[in-house]
TORGUMAR-233867 format. One line per field, with one value per residue (C-alpha): residue in one letter; residue number from 1; x, y, z. Coordinates in Angstrom, 1 decimal. Example, Ala and Ser with C-alpha at 12.3 -4.5 7.8 and 13.67 -1.06 7.14 Angstrom:
2
residu = (A:S)
num = (1:2)
px = (12.3:13.7)
py = (-4.5:-1.1)
pz = (7.8:7.1)
END
This chain:
243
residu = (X:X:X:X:X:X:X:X:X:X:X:X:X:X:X:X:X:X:X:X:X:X:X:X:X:X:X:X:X:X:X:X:X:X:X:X:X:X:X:X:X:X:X:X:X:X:X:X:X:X:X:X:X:X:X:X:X:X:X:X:X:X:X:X:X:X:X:X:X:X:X:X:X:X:X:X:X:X:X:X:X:X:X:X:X:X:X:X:X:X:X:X:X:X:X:X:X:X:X:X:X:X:X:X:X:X:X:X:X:X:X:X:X:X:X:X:X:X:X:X:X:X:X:X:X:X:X:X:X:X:X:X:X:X:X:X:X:X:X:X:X:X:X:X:X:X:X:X:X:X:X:X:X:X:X:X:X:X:X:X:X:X:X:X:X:X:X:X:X:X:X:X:X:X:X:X:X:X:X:X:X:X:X:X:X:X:X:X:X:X:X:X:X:X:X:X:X:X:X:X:X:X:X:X:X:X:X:X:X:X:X:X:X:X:X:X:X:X:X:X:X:X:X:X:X:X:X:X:X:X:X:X:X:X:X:X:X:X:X:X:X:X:X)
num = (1:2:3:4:5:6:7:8:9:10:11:12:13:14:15:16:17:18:19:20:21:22:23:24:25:26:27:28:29:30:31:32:33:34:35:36:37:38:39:40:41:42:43:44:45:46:47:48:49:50:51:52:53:54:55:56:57:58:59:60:61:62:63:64:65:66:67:68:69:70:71:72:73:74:75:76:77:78:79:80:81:82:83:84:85:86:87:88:89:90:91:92:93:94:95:96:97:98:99:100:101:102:103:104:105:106:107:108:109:110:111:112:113:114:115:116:117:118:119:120:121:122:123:124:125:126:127:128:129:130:131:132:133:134:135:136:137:138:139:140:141:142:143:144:145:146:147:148:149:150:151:152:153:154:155:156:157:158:159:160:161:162:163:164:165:166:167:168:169:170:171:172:173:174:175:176:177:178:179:180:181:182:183:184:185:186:187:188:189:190:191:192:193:194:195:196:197:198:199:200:201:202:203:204:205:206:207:208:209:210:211:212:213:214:215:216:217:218:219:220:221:222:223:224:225:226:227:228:229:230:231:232:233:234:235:236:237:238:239:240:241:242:243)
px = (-25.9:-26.8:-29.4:-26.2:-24.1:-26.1:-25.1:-21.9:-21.4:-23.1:-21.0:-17.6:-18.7:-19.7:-16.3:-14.2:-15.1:-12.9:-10.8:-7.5:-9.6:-11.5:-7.9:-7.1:-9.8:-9.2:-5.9:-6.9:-8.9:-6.5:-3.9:-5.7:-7.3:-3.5:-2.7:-5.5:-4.6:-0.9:-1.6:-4.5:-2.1:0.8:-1.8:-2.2:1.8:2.0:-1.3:-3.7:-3.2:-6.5:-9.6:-6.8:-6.5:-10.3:-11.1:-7.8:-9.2:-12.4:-10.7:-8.5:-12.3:-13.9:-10.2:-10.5:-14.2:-13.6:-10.6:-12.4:-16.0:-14.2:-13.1:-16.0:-18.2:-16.7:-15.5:-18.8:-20.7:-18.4:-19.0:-22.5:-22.5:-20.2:-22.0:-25.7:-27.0:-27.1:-29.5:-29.5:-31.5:-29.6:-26.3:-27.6:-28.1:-25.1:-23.3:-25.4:-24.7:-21.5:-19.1:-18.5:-22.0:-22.2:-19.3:-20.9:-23.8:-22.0:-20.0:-22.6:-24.5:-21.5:-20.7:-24.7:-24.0:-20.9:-22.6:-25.3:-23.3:-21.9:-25.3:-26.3:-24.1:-25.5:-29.0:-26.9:-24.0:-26.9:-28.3:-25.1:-24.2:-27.2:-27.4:-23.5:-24.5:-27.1:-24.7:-22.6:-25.2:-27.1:-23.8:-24.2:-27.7:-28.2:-31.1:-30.4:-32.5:-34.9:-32.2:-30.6:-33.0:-33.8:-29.9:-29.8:-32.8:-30.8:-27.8:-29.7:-31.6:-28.2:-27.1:-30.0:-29.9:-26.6:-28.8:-29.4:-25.7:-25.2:-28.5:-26.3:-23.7:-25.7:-27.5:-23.8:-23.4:-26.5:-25.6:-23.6:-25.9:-29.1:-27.0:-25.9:-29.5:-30.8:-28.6:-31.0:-33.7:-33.2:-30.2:-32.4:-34.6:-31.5:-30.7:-34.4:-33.9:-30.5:-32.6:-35.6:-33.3:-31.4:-34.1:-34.0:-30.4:-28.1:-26.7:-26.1:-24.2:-22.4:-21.3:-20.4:-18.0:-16.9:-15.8:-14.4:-12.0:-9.3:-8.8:-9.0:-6.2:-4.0:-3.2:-3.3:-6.2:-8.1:-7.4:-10.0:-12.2:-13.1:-14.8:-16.4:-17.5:-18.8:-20.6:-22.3:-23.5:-24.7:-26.7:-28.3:-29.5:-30.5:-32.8:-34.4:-34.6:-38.4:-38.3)
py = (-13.7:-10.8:-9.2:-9.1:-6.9:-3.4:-4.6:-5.2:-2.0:0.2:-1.5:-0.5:3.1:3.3:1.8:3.7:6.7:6.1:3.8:3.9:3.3:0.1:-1.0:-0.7:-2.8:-5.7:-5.3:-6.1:-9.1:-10.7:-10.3:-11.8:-14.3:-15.1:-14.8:-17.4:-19.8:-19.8:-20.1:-23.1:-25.0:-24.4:-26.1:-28.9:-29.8:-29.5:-30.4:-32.7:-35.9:-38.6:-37.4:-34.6:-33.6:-33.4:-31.3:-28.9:-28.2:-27.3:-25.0:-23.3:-22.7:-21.3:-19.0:-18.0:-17.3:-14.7:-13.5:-12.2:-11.2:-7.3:-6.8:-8.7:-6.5:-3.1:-2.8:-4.5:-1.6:0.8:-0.5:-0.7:2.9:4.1:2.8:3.7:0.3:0.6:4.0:6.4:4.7:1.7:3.4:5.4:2.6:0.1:4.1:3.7:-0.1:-1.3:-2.6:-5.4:-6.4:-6.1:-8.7:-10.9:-11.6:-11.5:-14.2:-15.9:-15.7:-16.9:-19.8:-20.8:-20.8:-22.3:-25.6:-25.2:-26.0:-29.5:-30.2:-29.7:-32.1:-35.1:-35.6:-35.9:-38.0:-40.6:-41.0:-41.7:-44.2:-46.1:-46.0:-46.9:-50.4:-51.2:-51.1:-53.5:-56.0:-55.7:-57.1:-60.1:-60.4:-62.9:-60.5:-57.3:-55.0:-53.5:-52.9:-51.5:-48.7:-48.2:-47.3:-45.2:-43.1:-42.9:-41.3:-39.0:-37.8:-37.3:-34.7:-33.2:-33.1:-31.4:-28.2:-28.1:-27.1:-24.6:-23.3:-22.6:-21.3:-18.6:-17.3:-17.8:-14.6:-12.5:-12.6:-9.9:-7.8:-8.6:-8.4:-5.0:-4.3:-5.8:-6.2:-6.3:-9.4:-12.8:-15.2:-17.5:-14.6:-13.4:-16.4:-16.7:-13.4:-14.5:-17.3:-15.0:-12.4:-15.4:-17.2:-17.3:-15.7:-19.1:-19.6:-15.9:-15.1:-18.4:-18.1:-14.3:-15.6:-18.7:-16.2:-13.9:-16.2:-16.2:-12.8:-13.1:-15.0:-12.4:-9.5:-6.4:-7.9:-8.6:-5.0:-4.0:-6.9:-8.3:-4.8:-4.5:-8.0:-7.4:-4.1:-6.0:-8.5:-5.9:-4.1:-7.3:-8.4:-4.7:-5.5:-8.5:-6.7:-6.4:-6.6)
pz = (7.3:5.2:8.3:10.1:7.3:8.6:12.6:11.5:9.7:12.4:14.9:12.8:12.8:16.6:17.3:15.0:16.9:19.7:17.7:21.0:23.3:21.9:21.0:24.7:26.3:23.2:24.4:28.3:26.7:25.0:27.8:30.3:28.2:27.5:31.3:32.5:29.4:30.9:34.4:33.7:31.5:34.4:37.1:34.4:34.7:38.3:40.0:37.5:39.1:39.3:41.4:43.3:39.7:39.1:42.4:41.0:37.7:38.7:41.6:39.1:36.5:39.5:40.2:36.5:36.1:39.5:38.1:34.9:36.6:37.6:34.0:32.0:34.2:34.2:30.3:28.7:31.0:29.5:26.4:26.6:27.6:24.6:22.2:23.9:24.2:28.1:28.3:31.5:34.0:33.6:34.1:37.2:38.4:38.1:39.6:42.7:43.2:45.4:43.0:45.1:45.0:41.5:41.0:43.7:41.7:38.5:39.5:41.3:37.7:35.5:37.9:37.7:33.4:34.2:35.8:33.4:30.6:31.2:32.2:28.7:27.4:29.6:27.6:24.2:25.7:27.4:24.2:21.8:25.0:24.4:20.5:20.9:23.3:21.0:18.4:19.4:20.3:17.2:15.7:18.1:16.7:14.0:12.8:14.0:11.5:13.8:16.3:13.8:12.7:16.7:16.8:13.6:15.2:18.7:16.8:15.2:18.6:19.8:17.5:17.6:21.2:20.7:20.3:23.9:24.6:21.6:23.0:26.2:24.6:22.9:26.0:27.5:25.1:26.7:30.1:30.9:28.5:30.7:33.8:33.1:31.6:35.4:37.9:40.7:39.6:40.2:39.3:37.7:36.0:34.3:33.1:31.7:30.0:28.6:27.0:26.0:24.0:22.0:20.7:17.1:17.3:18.2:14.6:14.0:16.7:16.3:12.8:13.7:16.1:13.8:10.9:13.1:15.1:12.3:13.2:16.4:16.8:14.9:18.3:15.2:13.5:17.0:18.4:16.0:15.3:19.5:20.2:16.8:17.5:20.7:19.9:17.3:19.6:22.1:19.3:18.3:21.9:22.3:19.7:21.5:24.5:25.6:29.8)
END
């Protein structure tokens, strides 16, 4: 935690130079955060009913993630512009693109992270499955040691397996960084990248966000701690950045 104390610091000061309007887009964050929250557990009441239920919710994640692509796009690029970690090619660039194409592929891009999240999951959730059945037939067994220790050894894969989805979760973090950063490339090379400029950074920016959290559940405390938090997040990836 102490390489992040200099981020952290030179993130404060880029933000406390236009300390209004970093309020304002926290502010946007947290309302529509807030707005989709509301409207996701209103669809719950009403519509989540057996497999009718299933098909809803994953309607009303896809409405949510499209809902948020136009404002996750267009304040992390002014963002990324404020506090220079988006330099002048990259900005001429994202001018000269149709916005509409730029939240197409965003989208397209968050839905693909989206999938590839509960995919994640699956490898880890086999696993305690199986250590879990042979559990319970090794205390059928009348000598069940080396069933046992088999089990013991399947649990353990399975939390470390849970690495894969934290893994996710980090480059989760990247994308709209690398999107911003390359906007025209491949979905699947973006997603690459989001990998590439995380490695070695998955408990970093994870603990930044743990301690954070209490604050960001506070609306004073997060008006200046979400954009603080996010410039320090784009200042580390910029880091990492080598494409």
């Amino acid at each position: 935690m102490r390489r992040q104390f200099p981020i952290w610091r030179r993130a404060k000061r880029l933000t406390d130079k236009k300390p209004q309007a970093m309020a304002m887009l926290a502010a946007v964050w947290m309302i529509c955060t807030v707005l989709l929250l509301l409207g996701g557990c209103l669809a719950q009441r009403i519509l989540f009913h057996g497999a009718i239920g299933s098909l809803c919710a994953v309607l009303c994640s896809i409405c949510g993630i499209f809902l948020t692509v136009p404002l996750q796009t267009m304040s992390m690029w002014w963002l990324g512009e404020t506090v220079g970690v988006l330099d002048d090619n990259d900005c001429g660039f994202l001018a000269c693109s149709g916005k509409l194409w730029l939240w197409g592929r965003f989208f397209l891009l968050r839905l693909t992270a989206s999938i590839l999240l509960p995919i994640s999951v699956i490898p880890a959730a086999a696993v305690f499955g199986m250590a879990k059945k042979l559990f319970l037939t090794a205390a059928l067994l009348t000598d069940g040691t080396w069933v046992l220790l088999f089990t013991a050894h399947l649990f353990l894969l399975s939390i470390l397996l849970l690495w894969l989805p934290l893994r996710v979760l980090t480059a989760d973090a990247a994308l709209t960084f690398c999107y911003l950063k390359s906007p025209h490339v491949r979905i699947f090379r973006i997603l690459l990248q989001a990998f590439a400029v995380t490695r070695g950074q998955t408990l970093p920016l994870l603990l930044r966000r743990i301690v954070c959290l209490p604050f960001l559940l506070l609306p004073f405390t997060a008006l200046r701690t979400l954009p603080t938090l996010l410039t320090a997040e784009l200042l580390t990836l910029q880091r990492k950045w080598k494409f």
